[in-house]
One Martini backbone bead per residue (centre of mass of N, CA, C, O) as a GRO file, in nm:
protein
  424
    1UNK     BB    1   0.096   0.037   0.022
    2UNK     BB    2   0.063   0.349   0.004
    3UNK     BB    3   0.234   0.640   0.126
    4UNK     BB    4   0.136   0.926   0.321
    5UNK     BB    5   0.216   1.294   0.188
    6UNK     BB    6   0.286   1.620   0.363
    7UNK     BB    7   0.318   1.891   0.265
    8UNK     BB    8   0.441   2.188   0.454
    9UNK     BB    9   0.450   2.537   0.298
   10UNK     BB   10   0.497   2.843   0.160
   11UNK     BB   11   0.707   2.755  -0.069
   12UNK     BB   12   0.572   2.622  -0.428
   13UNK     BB   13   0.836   2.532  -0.517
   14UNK     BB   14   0.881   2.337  -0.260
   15UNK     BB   15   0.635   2.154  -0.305
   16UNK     BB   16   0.644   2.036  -0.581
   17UNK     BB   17   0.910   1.940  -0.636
   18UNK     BB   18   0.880   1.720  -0.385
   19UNK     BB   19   0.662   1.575  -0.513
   20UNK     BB   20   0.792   1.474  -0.769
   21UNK     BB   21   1.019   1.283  -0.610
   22UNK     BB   22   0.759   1.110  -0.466
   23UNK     BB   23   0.582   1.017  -0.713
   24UNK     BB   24   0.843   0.879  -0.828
   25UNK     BB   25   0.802   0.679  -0.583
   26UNK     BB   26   0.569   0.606  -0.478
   27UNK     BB   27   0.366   0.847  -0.332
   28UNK     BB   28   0.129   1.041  -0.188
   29UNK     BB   29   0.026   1.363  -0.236
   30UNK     BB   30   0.023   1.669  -0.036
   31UNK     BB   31  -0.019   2.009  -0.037
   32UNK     BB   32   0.060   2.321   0.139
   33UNK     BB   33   0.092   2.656   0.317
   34UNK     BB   34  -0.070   2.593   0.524
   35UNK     BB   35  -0.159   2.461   0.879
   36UNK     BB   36  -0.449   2.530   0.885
   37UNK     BB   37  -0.490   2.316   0.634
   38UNK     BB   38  -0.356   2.115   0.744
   39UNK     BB   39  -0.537   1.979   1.010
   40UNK     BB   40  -0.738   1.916   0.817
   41UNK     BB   41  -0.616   1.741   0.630
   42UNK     BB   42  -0.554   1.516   0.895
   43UNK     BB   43  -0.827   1.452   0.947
   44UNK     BB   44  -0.910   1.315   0.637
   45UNK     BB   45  -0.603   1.193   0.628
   46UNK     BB   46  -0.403   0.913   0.633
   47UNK     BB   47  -0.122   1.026   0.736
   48UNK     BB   48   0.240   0.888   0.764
   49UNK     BB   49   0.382   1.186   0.663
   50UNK     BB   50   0.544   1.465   0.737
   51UNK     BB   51   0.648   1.785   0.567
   52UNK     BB   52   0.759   2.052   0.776
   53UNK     BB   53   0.849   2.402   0.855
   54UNK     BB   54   0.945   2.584   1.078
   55UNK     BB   55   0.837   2.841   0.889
   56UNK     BB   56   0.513   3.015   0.917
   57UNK     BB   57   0.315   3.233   0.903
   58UNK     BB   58   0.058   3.127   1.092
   59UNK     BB   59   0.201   2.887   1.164
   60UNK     BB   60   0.395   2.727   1.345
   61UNK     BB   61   0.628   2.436   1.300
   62UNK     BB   62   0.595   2.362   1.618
   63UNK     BB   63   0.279   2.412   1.699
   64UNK     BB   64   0.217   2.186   1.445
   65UNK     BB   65   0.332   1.961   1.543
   66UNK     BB   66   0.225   1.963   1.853
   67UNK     BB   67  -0.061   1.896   1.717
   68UNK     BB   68   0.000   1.627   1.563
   69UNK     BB   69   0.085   1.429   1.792
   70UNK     BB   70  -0.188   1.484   1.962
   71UNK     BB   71  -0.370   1.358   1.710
   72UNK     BB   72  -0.122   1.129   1.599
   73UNK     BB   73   0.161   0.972   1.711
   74UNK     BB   74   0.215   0.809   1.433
   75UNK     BB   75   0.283   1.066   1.293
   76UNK     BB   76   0.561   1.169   1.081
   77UNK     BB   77   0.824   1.375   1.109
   78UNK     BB   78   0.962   1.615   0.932
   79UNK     BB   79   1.191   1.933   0.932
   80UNK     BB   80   1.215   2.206   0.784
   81UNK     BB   81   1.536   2.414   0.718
   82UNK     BB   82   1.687   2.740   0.660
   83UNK     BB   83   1.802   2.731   0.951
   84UNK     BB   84   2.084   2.774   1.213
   85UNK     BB   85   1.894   2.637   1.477
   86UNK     BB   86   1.949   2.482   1.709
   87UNK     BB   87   1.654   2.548   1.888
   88UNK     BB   88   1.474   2.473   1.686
   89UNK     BB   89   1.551   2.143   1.664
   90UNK     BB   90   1.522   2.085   1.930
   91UNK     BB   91   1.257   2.128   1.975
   92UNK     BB   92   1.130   1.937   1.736
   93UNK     BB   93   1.256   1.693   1.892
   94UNK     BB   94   1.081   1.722   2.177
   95UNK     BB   95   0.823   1.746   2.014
   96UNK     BB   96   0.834   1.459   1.830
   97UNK     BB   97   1.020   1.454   1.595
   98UNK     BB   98   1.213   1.265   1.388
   99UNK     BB   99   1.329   1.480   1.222
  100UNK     BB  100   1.584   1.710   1.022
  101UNK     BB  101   1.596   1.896   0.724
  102UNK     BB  102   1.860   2.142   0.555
  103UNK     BB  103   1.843   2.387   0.338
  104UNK     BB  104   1.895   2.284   0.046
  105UNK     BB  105   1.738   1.988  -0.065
  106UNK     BB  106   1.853   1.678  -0.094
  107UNK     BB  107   1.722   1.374  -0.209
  108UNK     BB  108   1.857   1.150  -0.066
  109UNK     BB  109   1.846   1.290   0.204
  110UNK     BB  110   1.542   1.252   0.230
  111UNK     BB  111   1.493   0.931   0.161
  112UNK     BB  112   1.676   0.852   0.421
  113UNK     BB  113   1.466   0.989   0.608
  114UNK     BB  114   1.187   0.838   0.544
  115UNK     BB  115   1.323   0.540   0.546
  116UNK     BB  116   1.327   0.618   0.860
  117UNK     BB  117   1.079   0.716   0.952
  118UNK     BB  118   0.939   0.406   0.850
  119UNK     BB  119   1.081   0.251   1.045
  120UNK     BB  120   1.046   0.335   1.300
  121UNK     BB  121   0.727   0.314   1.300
  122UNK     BB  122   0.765  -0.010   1.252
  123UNK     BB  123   0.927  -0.072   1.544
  124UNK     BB  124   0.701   0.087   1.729
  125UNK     BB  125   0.501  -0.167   1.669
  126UNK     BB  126   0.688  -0.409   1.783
  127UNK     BB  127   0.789  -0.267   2.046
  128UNK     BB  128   0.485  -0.325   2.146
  129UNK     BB  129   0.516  -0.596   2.210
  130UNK     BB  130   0.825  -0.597   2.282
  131UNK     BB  131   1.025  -0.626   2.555
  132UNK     BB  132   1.212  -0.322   2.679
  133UNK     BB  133   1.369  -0.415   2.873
  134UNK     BB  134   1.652  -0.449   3.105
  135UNK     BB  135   1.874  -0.681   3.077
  136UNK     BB  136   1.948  -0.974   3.285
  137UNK     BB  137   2.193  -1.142   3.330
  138UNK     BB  138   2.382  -1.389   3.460
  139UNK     BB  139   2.485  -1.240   3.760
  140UNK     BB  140   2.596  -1.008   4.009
  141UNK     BB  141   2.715  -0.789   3.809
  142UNK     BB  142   2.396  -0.728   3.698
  143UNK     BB  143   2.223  -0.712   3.920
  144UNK     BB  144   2.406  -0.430   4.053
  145UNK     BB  145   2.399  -0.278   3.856
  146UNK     BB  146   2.057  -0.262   3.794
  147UNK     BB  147   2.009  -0.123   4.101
  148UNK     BB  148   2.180   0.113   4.035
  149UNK     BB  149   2.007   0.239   3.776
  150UNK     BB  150   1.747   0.250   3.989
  151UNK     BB  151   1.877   0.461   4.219
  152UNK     BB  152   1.934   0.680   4.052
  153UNK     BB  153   1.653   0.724   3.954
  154UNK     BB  154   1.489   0.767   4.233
  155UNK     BB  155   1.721   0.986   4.342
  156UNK     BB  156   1.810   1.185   4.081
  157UNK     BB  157   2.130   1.143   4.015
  158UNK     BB  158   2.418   1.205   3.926
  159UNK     BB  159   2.605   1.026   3.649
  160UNK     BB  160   2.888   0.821   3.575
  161UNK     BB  161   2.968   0.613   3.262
  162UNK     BB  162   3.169   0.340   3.244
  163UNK     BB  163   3.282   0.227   2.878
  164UNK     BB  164   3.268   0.061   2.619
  165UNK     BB  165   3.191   0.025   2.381
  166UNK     BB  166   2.894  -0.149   2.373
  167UNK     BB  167   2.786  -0.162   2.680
  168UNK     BB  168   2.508   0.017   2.724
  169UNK     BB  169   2.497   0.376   2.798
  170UNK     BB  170   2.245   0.429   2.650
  171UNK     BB  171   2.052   0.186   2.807
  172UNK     BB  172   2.107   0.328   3.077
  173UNK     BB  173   1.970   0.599   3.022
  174UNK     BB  174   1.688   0.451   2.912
  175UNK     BB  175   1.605   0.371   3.231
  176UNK     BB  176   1.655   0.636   3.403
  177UNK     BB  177   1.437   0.776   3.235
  178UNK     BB  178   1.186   0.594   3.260
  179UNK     BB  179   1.210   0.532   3.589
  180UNK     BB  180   1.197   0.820   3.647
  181UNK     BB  181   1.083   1.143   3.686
  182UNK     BB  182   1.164   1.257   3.377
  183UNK     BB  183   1.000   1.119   3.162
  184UNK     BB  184   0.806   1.372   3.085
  185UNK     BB  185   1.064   1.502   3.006
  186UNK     BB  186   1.338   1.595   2.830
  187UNK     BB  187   1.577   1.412   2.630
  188UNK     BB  188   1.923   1.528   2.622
  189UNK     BB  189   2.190   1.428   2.351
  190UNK     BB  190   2.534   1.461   2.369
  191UNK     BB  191   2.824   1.550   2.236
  192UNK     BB  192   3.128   1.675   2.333
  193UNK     BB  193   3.218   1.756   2.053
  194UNK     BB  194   2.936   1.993   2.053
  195UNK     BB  195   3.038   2.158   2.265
  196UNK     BB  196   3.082   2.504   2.125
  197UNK     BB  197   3.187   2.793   2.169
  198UNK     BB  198   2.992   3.083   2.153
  199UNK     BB  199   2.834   3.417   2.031
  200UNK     BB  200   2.628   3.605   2.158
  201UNK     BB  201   2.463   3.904   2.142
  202UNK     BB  202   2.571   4.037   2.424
  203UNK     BB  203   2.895   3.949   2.407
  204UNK     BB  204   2.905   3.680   2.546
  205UNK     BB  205   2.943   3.371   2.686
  206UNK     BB  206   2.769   3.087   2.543
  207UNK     BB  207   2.718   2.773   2.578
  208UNK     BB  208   2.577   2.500   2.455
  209UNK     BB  209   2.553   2.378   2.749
  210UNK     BB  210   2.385   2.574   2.848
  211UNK     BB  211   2.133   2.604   2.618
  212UNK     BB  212   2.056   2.289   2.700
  213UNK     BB  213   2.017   2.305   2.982
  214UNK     BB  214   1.764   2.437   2.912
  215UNK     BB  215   1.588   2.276   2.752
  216UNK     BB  216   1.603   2.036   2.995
  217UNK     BB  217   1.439   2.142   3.199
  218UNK     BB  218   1.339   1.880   3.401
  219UNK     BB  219   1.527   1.674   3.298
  220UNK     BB  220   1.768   1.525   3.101
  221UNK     BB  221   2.142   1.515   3.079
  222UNK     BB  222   2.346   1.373   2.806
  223UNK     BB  223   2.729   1.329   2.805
  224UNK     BB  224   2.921   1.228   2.565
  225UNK     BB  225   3.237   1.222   2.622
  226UNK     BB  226   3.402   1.421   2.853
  227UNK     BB  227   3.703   1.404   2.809
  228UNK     BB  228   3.627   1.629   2.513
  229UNK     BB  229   3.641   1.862   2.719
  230UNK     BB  230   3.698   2.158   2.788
  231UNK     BB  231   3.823   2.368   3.050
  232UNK     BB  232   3.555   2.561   3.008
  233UNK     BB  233   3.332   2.328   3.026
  234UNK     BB  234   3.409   2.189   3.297
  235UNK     BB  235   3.327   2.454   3.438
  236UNK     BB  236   3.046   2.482   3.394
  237UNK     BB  237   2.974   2.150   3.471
  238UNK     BB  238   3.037   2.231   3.772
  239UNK     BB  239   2.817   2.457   3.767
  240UNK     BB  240   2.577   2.247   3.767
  241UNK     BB  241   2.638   2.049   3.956
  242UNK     BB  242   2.676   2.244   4.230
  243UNK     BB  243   2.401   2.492   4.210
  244UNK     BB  244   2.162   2.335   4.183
  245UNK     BB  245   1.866   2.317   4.216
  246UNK     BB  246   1.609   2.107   4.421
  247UNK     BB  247   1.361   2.149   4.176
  248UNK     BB  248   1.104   2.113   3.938
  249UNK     BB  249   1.419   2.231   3.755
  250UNK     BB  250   1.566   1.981   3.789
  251UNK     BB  251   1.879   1.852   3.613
  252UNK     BB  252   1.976   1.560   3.522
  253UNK     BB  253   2.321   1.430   3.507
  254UNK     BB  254   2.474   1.232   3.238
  255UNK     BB  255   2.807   1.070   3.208
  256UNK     BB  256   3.034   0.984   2.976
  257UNK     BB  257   3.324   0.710   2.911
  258UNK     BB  258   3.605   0.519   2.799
  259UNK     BB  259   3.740   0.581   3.030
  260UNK     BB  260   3.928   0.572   3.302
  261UNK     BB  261   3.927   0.684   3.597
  262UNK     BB  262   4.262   0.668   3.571
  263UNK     BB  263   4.242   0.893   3.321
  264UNK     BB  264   4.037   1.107   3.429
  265UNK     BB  265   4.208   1.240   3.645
  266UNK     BB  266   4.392   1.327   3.408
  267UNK     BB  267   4.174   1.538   3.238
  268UNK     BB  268   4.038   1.645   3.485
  269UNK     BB  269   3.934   1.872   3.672
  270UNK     BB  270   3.970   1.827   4.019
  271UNK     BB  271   3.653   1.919   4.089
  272UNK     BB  272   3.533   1.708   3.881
  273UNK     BB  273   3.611   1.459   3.964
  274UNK     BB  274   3.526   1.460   4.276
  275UNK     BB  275   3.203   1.459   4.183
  276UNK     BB  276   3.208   1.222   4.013
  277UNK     BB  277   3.361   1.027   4.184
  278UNK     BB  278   3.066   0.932   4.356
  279UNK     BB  279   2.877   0.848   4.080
  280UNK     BB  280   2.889   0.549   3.941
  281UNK     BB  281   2.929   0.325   3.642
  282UNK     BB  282   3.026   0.041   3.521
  283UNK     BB  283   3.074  -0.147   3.221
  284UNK     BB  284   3.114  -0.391   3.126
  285UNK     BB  285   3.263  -0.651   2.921
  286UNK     BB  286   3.200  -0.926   2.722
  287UNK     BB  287   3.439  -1.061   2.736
  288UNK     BB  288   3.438  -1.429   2.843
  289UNK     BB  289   3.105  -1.412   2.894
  290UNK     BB  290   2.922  -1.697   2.834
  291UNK     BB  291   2.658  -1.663   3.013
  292UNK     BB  292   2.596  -1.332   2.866
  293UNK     BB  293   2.656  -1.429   2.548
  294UNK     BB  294   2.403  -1.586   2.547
  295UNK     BB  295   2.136  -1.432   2.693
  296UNK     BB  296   2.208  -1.206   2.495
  297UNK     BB  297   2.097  -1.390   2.211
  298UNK     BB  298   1.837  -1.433   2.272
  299UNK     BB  299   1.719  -1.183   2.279
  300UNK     BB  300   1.778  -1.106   2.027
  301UNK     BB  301   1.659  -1.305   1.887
  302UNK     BB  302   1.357  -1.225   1.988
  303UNK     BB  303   1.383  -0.951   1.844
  304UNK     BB  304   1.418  -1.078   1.519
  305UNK     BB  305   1.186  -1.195   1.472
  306UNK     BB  306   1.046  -0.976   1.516
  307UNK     BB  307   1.134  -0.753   1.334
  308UNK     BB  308   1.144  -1.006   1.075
  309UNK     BB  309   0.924  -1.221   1.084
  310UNK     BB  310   1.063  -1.452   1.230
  311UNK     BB  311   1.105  -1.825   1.352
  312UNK     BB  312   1.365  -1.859   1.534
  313UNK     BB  313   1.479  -2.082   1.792
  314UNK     BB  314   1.832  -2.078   1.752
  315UNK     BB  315   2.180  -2.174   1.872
  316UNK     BB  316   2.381  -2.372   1.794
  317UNK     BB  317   2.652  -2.530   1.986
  318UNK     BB  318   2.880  -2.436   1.763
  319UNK     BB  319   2.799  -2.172   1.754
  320UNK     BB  320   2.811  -2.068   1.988
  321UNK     BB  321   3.147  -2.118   2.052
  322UNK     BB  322   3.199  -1.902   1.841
  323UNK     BB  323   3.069  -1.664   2.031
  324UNK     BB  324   3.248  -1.722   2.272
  325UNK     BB  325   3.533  -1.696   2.145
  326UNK     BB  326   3.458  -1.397   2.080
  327UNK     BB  327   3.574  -1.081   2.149
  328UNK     BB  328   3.384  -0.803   2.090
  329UNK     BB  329   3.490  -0.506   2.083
  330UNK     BB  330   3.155  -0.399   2.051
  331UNK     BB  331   2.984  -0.557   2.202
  332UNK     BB  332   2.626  -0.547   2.277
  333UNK     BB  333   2.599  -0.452   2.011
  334UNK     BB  334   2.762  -0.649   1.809
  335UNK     BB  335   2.582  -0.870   1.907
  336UNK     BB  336   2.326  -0.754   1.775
  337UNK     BB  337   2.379  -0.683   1.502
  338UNK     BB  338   2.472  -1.036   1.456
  339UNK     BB  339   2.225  -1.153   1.511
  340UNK     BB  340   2.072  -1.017   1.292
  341UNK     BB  341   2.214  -1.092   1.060
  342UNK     BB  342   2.206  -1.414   1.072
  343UNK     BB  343   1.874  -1.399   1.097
  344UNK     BB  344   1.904  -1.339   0.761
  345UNK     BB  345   2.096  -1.559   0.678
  346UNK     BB  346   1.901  -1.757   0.750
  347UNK     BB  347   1.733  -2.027   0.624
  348UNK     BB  348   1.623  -2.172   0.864
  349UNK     BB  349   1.588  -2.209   1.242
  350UNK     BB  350   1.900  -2.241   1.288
  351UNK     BB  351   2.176  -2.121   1.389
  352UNK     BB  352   2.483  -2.196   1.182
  353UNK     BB  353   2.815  -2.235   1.097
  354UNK     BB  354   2.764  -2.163   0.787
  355UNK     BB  355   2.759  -1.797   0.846
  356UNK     BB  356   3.075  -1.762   0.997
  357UNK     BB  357   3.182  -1.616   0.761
  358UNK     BB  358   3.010  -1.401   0.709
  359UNK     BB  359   2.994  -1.290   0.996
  360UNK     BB  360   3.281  -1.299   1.050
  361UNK     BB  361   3.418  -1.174   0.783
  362UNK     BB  362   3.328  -0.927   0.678
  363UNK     BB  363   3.295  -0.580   0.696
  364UNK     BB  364   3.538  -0.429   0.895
  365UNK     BB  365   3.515  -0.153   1.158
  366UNK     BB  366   3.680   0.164   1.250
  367UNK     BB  367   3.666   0.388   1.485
  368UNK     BB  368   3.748   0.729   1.451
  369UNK     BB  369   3.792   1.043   1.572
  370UNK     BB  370   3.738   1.165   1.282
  371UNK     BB  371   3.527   0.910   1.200
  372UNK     BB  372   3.666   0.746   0.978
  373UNK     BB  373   3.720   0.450   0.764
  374UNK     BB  374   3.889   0.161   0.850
  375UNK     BB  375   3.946  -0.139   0.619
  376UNK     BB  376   4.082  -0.407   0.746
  377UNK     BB  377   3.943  -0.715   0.538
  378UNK     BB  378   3.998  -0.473   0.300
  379UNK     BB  379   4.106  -0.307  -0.018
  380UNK     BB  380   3.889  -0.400  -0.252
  381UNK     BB  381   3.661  -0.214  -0.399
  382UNK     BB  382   3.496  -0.434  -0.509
  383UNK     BB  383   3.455  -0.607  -0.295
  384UNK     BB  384   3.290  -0.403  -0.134
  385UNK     BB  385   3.077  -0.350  -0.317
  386UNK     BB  386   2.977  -0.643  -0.317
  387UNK     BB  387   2.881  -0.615   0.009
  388UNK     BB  388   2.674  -0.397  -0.004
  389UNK     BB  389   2.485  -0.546  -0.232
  390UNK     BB  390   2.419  -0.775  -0.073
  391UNK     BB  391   2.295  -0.636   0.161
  392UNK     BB  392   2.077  -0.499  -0.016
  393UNK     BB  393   1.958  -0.783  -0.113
  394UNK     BB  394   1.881  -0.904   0.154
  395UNK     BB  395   1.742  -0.603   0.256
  396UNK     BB  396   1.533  -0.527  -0.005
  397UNK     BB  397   1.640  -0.208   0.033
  398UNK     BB  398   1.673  -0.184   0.349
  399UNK     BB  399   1.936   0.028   0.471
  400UNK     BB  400   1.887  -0.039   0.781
  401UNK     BB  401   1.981  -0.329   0.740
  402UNK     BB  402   2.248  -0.289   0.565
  403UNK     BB  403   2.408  -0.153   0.815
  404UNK     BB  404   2.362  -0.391   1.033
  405UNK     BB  405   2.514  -0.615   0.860
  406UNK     BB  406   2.778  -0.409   0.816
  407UNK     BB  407   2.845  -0.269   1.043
  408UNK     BB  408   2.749   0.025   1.016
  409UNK     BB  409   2.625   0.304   0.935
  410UNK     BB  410   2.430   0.495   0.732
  411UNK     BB  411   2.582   0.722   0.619
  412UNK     BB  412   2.835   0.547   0.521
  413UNK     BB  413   2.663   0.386   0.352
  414UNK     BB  414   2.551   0.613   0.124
  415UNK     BB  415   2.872   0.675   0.066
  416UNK     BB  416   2.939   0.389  -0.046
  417UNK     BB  417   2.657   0.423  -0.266
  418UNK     BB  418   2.752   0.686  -0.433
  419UNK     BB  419   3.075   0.600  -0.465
  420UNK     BB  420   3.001   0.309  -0.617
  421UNK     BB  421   2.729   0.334  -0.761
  422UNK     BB  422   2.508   0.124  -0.576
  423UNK     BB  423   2.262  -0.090  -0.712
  424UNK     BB  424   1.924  -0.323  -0.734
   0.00000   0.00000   0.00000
């Protein structure tokens, strides 16, 4: 069936221009230059995705956003802007828009936000059925772990979360979230290195630190990689963390580092560090843990089936030992995604040691600091490609599961589909 499209524009060459091509994409589409016709429009038809503007003389589309999750919170949004403005994103993204994308618009980037914006969709009609809870694995470990994350949720606590790449620092952050207080109230994520100190209008100096916390008054505000703040940044964030009032509008903090506890001692200035390491919370590595990491291969396995409509029973003892000895640099993530993947690549009802080489012998990525991809287990242009056309062909062309094949991520994929102009 196809999806219905609204866009809302005051202005009718882009409003043209869109439509032309999504209807060449086989979508329906409406435009409308107002927003108050766009509600009618909304009431009438049953549209599965709205594109609207963010400025629009008779009513913003802040206000047309929060009208529409309002009247109907399964329509997916995405905010059209032709302003570099921090604050007008941050607020569409709080009221619930599914993402937004800036003027003047790429065709390529548009369409993978919206296969991304239904994808979305479709995971939260399956998610509602899937449990979402905090998986606890067997073991101690996990147990006090899980324990320690839910005191921090009742007591509204700032906190500290050290951990490697994927042991699961942002799903500790969405149970303390969803645990606690501010549940109904913002939850704003930042990575530290996007905190980069601007010049405001009265010529003194306000970092985007600042102006996030303002967003998330009486929310939750996580700071992913506190060790690549500067040092004017420490400062300010030592005084939000020792200065606040615990009123209503009190603003829960919580920051990570992939760095030991006795590295951060060294990188930050020593009375946050001394603020910090009073809260903290570890999160072990998957390395060597077989049966947390058979446990949680169940449960995605689990999740696996729910997301992509199969019936896999489970995976052979012989597989599982592939998985037992597997080092997971990646961990919890890297285990989900090859799960989903297996799941994927499996023909049968049961994972089996047939898809060991495809699963792990494909295309190994490691991120660097400066974002760049190091392609370890090949060198070969044509052989990337070829691989890149497999994984779109296994998900039938569709890219949000073709970048969790090759553990990718998306925006990766689109540049080597773009770059080595690979169709399906």
């Amino acid at each position: 069936m196809k999806k219905n499209i609204l866009i809302v524009d005051d202005n009718l060459t882009i409003c043209l221009m869109l439509k032309s091509w999504l209807v060449k994409n086989n979508y329906n589409v409406e435009t409308t230059s107002s927003a108050q016709e766009a509600k009618q429009m909304v009431k009438d038809i049953p549209f599965d995705l709205i594109l609207s503007d963010i400025r629009m003389p008779d009513v913003d589309g802040i206000s047309f956003l929060n009208w529409t999750k309002k009247y109907d919170s399964d329509i997916q949004v995405i905010m059209m802007t032709g302003y570099a403005e921090i604050e007008s994103v941050v607020e569409s993204m709080k009221s619930g828009a599914t993402d937004y994308i800036s003027k003047p618009i790429d065709p390529e980037i548009l369409f993978s936000k919206i296969e991304e914006a239904f994808q979305v969709q479709e995971n939260i009609k399956k998610n509602n059925q899937f449990p979402n809870d905090f998986l606890i694995p067997p073991g101690n470990e996990y147990k006090q772990l899980h324990e320690q994350l839910h005191l921090i949720a009742e007591n509204n606590d700032h906190l500290l979360i050290i951990g490697d790449r994927g042991t699961g620092k942002h799903s500790s952050v969405k149970l303390i979230f969803e645990k606690g207080i501010h549940r109904s109230q913002p939850l704003v994520i930042l990575d530290a290195s996007d905190l980069i100190s601007t010049q405001s209008d009265n010529n003194e100096y306000e970092s985007v630190l600042i102006k996030k916390i303002k967003v998330a008054k009486g929310g939750l505000f996580y700071i992913r990689d506190i060790d690549k703040l500067n040092l004017f940044l420490q400062n300010e964030l030592l005084t939000v963390l020792t200065k606040q009032s615990r009123d209503e509008n009190f603003t829960q903090v919580i920051l990570s580092s992939q760095q030991s506890l006795e590295e951060l001692q060294n990188t930050l200035i020593p009375k946050l560090y001394n603020v910090l390491q009073k809260n903290v919370v570890i999160l072990p590595p998957l390395k060597g843990k077989s049966e947390q990491i058979l446990s949680f291969s169940q449960h995605f396995l689990e999740f696996a089936n729910f997301a992509l409509n199969k019936q896999l029973k489970g995976i052979d003892s012989e597989m599982q030992k592939e998985f037992i000895s597997y080092n997971w640099p990646g961990n919890i993530q890297e285990l989900k995604n090859t799960i989903i993947k297996a799941a994927l690549l499996t023909e049968g009802d049961v994972i089996t040691t047939e898809i060991a080489e495809e699963l792990f012998g494909g295309i190994k990525y490691e991120r660097e600091e400066t974002n760049t991809i190091n392609i370890n287990s090949l060198r070969k242009e044509n052989y990337e490609k070829e691989k890149i056309y497999q994984a779109l062909t296994l998900a039938k062309g569709n890219k949000t599961m073709a970048a969790s094949i090759l553990n990718i991520d998306r925006k990766t994929l689109y540049n080597k589909i773009k770059l080595y102009s690979v169709t399906t």
